[in-house]
ChimeraX commands (.cxc) that place a marker at each C-alpha (Angstrom):
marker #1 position -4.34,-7.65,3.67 radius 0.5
marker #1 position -4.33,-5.41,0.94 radius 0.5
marker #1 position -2.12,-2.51,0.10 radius 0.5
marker #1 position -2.00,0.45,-2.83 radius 0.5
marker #1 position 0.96,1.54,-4.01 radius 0.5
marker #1 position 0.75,3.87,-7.18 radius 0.5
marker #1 position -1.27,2.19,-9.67 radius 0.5
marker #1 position -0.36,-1.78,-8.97 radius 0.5
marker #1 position -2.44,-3.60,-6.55 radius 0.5
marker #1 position -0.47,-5.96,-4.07 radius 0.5
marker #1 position -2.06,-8.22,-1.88 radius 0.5
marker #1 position 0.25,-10.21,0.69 radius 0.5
marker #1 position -0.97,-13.68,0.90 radius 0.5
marker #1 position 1.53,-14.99,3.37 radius 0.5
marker #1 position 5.37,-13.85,4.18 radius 0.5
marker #1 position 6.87,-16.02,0.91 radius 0.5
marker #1 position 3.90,-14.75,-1.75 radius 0.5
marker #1 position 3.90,-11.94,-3.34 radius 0.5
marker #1 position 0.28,-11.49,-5.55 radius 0.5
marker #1 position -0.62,-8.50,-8.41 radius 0.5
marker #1 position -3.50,-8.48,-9.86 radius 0.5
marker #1 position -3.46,-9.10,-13.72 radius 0.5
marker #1 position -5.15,-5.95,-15.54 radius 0.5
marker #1 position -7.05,-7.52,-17.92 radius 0.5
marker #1 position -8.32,-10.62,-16.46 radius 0.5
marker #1 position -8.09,-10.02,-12.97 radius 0.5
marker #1 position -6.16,-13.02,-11.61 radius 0.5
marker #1 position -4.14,-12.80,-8.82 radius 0.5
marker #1 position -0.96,-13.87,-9.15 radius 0.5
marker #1 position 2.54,-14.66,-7.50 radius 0.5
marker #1 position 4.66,-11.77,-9.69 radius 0.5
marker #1 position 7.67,-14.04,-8.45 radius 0.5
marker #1 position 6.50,-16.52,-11.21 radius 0.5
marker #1 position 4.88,-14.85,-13.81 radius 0.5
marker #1 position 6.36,-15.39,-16.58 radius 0.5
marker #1 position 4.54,-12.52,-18.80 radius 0.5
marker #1 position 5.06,-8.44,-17.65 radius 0.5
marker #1 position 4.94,-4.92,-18.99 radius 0.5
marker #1 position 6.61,-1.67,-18.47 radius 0.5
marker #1 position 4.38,1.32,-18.43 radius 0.5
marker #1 position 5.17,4.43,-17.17 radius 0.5
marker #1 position 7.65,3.13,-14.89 radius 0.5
marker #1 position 5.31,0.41,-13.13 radius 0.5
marker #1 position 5.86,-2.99,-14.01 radius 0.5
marker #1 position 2.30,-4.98,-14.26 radius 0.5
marker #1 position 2.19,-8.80,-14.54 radius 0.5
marker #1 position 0.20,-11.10,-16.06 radius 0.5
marker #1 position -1.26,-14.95,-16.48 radius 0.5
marker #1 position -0.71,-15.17,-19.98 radius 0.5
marker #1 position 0.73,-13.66,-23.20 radius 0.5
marker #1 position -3.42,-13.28,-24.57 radius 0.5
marker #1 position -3.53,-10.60,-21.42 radius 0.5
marker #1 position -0.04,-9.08,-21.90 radius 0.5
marker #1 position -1.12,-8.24,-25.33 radius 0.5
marker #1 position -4.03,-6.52,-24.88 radius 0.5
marker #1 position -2.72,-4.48,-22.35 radius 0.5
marker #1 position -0.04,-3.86,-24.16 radius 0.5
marker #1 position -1.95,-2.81,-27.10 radius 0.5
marker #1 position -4.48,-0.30,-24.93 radius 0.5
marker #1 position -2.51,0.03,-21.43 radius 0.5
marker #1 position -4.88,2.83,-20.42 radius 0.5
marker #1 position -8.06,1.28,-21.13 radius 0.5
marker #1 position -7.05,-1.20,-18.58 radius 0.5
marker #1 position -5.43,1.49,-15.64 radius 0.5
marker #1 position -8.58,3.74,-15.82 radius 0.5
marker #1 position -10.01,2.39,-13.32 radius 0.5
marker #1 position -7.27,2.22,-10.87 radius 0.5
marker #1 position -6.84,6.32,-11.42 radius 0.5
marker link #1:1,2 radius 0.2
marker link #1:2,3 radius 0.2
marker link #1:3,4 radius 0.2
marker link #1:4,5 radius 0.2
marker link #1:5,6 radius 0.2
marker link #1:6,7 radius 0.2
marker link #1:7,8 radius 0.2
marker link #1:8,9 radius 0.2
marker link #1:9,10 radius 0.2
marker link #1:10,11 radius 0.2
marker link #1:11,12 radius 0.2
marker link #1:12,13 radius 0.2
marker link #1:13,14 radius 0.2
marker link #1:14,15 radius 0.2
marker link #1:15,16 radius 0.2
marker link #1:16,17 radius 0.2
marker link #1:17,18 radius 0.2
marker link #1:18,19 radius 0.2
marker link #1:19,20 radius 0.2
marker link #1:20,21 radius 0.2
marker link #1:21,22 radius 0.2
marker link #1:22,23 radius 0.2
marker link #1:23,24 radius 0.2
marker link #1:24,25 radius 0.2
marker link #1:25,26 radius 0.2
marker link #1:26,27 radius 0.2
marker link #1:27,28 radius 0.2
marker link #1:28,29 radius 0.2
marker link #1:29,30 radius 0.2
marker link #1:30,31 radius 0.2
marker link #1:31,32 radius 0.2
marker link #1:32,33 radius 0.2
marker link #1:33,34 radius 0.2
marker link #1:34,35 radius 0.2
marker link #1:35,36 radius 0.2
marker link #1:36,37 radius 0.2
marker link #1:37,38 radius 0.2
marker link #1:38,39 radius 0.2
marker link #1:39,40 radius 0.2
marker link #1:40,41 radius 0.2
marker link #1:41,42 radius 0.2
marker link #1:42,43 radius 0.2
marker link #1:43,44 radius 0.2
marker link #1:44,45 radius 0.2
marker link #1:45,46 radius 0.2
marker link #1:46,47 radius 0.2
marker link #1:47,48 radius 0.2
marker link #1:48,49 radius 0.2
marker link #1:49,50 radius 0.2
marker link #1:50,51 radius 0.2
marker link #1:51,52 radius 0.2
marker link #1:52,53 radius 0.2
marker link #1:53,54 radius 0.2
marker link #1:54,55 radius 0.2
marker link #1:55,56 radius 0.2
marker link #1:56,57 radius 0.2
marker link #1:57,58 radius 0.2
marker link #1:58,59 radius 0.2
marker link #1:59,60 radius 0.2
marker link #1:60,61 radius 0.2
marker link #1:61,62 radius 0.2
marker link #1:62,63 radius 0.2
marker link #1:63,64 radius 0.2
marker link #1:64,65 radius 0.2
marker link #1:65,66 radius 0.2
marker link #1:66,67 radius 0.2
marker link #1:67,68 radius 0.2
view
């Protein structure tokens, strides 16, 4: 099941996981673990590895477009 709320993208994979999609790459991921996020604009995004959290962080609108 898949929910929108503002710009992030969560998908519940069972009761105890909570995924986000990472931006850039497009991995889902557990934002419980991530170990790499970003504050933008108040939303907090998440992502699989430093390589993705710096281009994002470098051009954060290039990657939200779509989502608009």
């Amino acid at each position: 099941m898949t929910f929108l709320t503002g710009v992030n993208r969560i998908t519940t994979i069972d009761p105890t996981v909570t995924a986000v999609e990472d931006r850039v790459c497009h991995m889902k991921l557990d934002k419980r673990t991530s170990k790499f996020k970003s504050e933008y604009k108040g939303e907090t995004y998440y992502f699989c590895s430093l390589a993705c959290k710096k281009k994002f962080d470098e051009e954060p609108e290039k990657y939200l477009e779509f989502y608009h």
